[in-house]
Z-matrix of the N, CA and C atoms (Angstrom, degrees):
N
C 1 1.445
C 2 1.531 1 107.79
N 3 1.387 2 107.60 1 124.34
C 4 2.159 3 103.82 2 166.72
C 5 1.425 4 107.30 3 -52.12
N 6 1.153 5 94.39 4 163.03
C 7 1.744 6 129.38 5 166.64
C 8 1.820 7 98.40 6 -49.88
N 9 1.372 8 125.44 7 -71.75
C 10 0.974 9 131.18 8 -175.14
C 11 1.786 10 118.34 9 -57.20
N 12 1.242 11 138.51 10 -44.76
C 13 1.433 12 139.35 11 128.67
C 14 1.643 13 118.25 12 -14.64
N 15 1.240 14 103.79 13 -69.32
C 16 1.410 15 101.86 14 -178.96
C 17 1.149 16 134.74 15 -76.42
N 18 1.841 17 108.06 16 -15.42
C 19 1.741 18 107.45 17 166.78
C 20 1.653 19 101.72 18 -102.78
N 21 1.370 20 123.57 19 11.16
C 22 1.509 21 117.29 20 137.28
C 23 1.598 22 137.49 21 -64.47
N 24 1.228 23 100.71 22 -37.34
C 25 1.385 24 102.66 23 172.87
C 26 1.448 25 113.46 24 -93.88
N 27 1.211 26 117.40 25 3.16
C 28 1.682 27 115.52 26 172.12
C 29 1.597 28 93.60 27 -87.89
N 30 1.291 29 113.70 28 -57.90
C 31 1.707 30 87.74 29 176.06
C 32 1.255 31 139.20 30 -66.33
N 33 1.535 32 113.46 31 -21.24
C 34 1.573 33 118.27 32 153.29
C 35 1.207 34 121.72 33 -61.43
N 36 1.395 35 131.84 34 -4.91
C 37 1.312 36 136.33 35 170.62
C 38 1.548 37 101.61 36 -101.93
N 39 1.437 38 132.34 37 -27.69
C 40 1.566 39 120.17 38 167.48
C 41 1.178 40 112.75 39 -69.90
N 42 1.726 41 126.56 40 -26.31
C 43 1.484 42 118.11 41 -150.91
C 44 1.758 43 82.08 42 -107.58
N 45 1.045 44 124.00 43 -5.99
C 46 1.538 45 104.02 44 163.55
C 47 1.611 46 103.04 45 -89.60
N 48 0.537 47 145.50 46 -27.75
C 49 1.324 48 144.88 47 163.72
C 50 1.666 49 121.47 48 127.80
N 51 1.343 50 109.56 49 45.41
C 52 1.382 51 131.61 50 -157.63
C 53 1.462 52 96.91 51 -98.43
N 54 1.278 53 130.77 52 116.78
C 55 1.464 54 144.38 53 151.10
C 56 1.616 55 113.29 54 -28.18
N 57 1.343 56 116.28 55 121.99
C 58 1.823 57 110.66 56 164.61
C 59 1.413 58 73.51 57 -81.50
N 60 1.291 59 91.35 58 165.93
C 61 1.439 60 137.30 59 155.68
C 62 1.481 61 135.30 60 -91.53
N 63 1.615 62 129.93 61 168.22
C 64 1.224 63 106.76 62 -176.49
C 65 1.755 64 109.54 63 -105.02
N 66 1.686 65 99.40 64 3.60
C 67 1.494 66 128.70 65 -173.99
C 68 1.505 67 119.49 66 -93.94
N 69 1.616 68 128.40 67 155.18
C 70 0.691 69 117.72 68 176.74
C 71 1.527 70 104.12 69 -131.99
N 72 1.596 71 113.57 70 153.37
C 73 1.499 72 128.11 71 150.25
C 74 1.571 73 126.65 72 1.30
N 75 1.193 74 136.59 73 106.56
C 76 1.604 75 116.07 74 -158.69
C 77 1.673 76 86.40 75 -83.97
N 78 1.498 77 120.50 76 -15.66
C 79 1.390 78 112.36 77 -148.36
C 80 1.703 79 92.47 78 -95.70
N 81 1.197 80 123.25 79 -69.13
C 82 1.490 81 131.40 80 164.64
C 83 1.362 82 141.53 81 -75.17
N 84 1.436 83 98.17 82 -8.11
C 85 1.869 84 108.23 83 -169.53
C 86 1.053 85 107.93 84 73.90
N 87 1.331 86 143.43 85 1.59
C 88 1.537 87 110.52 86 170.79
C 89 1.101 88 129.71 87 -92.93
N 90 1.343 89 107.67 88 159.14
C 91 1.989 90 111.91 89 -170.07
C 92 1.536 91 115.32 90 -52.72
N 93 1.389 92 98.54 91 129.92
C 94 1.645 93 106.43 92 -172.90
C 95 1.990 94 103.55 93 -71.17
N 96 1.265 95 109.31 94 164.37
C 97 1.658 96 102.18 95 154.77
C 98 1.375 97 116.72 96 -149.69
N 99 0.784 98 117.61 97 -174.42
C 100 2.040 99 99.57 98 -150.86
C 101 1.944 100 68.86 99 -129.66
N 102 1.418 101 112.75 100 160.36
C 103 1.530 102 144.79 101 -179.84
C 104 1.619 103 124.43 102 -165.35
N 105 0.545 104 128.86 103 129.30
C 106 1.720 105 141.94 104 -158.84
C 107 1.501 106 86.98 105 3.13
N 108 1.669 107 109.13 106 76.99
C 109 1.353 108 96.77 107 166.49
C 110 1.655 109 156.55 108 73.29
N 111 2.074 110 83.99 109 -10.11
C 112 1.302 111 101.51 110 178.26
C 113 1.858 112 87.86 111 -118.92
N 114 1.261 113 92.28 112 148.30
C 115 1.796 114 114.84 113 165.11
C 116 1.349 115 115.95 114 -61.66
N 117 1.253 116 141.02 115 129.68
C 118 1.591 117 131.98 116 174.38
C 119 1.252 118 90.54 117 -127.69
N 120 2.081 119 105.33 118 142.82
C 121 1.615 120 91.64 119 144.51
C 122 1.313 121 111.36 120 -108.06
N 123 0.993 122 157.82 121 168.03
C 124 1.653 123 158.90 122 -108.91
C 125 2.272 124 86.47 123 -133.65
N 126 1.504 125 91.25 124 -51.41
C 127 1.828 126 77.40 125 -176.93
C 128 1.380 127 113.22 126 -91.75
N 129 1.510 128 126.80 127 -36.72
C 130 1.645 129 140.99 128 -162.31
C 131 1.938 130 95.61 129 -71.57
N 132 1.594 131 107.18 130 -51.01
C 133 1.244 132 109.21 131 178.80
C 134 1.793 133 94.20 132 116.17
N 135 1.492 134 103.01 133 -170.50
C 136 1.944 135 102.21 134 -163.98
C 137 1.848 136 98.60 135 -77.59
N 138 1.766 137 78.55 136 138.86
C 139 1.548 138 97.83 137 -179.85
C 140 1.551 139 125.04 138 -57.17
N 141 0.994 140 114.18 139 -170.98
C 142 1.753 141 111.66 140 145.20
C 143 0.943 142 105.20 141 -159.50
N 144 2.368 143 106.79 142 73.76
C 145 1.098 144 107.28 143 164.70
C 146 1.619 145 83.68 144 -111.79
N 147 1.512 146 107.11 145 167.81
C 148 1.535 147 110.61 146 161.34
C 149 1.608 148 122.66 147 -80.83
N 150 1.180 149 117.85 148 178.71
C 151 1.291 150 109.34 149 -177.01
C 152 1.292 151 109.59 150 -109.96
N 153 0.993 152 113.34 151 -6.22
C 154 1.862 153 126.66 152 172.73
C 155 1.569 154 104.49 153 -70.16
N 156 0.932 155 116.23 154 -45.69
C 157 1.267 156 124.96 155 155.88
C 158 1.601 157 126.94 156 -49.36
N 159 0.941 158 94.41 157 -56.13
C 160 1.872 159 93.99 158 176.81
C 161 1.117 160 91.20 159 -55.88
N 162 1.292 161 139.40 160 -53.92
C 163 1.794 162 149.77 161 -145.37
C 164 1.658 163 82.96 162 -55.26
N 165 1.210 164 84.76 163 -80.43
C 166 1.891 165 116.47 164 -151.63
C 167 2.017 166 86.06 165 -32.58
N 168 1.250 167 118.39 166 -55.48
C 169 1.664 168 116.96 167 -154.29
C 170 1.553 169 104.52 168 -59.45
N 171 1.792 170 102.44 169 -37.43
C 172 1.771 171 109.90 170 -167.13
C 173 1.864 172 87.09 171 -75.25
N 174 1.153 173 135.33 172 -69.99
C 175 1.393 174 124.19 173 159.61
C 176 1.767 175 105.59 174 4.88
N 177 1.337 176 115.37 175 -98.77
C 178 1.359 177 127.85 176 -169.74
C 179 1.164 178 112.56 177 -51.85
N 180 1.559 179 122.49 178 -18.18
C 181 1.508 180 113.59 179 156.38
C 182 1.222 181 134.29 180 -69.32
N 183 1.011 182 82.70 181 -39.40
C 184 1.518 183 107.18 182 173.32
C 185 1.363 184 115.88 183 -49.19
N 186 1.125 185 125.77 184 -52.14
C 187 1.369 186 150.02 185 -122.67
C 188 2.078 187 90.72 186 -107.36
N 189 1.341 188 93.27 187 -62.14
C 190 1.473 189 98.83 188 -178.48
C 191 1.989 190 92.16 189 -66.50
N 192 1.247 191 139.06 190 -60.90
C 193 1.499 192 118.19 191 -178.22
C 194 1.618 193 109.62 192 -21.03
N 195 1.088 194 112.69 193 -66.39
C 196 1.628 195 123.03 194 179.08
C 197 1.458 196 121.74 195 -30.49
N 198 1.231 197 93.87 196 -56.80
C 199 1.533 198 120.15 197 170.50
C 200 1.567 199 114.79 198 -52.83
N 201 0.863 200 92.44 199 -65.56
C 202 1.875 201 106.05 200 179.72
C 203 1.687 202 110.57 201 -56.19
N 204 1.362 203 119.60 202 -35.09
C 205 1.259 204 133.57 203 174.15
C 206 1.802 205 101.93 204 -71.30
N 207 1.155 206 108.86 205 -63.05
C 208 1.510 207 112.79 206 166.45
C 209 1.361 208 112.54 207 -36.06
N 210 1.162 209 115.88 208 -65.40
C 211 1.327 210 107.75 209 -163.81
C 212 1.930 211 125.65 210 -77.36
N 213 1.412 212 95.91 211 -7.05
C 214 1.549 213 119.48 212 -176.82
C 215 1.408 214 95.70 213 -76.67
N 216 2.086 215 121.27 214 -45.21
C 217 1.830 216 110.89 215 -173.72
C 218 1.202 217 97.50 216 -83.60
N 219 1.571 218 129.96 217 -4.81
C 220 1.731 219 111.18 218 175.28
C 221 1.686 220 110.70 219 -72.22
N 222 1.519 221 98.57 220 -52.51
C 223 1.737 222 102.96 221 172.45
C 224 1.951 223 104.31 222 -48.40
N 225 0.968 224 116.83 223 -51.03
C 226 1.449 225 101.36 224 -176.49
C 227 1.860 226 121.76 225 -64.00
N 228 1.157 227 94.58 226 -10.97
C 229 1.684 228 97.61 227 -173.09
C 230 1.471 229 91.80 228 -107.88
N 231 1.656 230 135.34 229 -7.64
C 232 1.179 231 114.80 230 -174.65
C 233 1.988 232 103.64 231 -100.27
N 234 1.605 233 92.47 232 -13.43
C 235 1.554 234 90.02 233 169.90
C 236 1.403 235 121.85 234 -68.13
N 237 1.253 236 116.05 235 -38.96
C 238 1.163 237 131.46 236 -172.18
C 239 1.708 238 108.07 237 -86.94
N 240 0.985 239 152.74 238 -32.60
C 241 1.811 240 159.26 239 172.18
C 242 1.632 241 96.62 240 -45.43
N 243 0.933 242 135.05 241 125.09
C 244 1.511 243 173.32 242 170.10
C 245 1.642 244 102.77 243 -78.54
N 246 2.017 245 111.45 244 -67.20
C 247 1.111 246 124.52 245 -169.34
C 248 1.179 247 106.81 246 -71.97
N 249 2.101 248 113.78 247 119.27
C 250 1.105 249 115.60 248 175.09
C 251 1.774 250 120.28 249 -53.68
N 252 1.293 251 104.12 250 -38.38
C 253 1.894 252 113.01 251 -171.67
C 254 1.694 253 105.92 252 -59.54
N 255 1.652 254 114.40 253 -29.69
C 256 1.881 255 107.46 254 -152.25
C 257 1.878 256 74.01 255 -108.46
N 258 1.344 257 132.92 256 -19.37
C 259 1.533 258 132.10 257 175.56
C 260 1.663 259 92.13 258 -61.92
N 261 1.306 260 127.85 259 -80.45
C 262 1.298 261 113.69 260 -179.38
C 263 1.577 262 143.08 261 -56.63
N 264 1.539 263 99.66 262 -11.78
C 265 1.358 264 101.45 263 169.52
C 266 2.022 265 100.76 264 -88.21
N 267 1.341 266 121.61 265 -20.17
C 268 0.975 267 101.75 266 169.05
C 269 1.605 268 130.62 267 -72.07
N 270 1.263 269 103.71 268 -42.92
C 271 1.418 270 112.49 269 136.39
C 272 1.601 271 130.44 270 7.45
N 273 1.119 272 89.24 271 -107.53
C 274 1.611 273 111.50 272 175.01
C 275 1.309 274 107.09 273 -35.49
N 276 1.803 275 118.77 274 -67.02
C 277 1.535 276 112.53 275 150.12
C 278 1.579 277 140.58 276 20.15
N 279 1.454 278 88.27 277 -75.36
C 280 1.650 279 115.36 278 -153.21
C 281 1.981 280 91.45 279 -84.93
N 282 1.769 281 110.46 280 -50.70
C 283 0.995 282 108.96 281 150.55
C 284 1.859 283 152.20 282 -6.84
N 285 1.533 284 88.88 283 -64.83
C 286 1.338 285 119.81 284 163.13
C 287 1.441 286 116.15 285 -59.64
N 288 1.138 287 120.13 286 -57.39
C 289 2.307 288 146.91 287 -176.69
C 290 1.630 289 60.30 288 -51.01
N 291 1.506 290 116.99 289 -91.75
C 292 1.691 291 120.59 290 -114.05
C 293 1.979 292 88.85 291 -57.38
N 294 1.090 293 107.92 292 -56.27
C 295 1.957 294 104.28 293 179.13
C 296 1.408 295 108.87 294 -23.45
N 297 1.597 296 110.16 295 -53.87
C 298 1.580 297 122.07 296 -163.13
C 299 1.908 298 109.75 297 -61.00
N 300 1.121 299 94.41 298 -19.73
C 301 1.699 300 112.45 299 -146.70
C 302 1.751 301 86.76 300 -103.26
């Protein structure tokens, strides 16, 4: 499919009111967009991925950002702690993040 084809139907898929995505096409790369629930890609045509799936991954992105943010103000409070006892409970802490991560 051209360039021009395929950024036609990406905007016929925004102006119907079709979600981009933060994913892309395994087959072509292009940006997925979610529509009553079903996955489209704009050039390949409708997926057969689920959307519970898309959910669940932006979830786990999500999820580790948090994490990574978490674990960036523990390193800053463990540089700075003096007190050996709240140094090792921060510790242990950061410990815990890095498993999760």
């Amino acid at each position: 499919m051209d360039k021009d084809k395929a950024l036609k139907n990406m905007t016929d898929l925004l102006l119907a009111k079709a979600r981009m995505l933060q994913y892309h096409c395994g087959n072509c790369k292009s940006p997925l967009f979610e529509k009553e629930e079903k996955i489209i890609c704009p050039v390949c045509g409708e997926m057969k991925v689920e959307t519970e799936e898309v959910k669940e991954k932006a979830s786990d992105t999500k999820t580790s950002k948090v994490l990574v943010k978490k674990r960036d103000e523990l390193l800053l409070k463990i540089e700075k702690e003096k007190n050996p006892k709240k140094l090792t409970d921060l510790l242990e802490a950061l410990e815990k993040l890095n498993k999760l991560l």
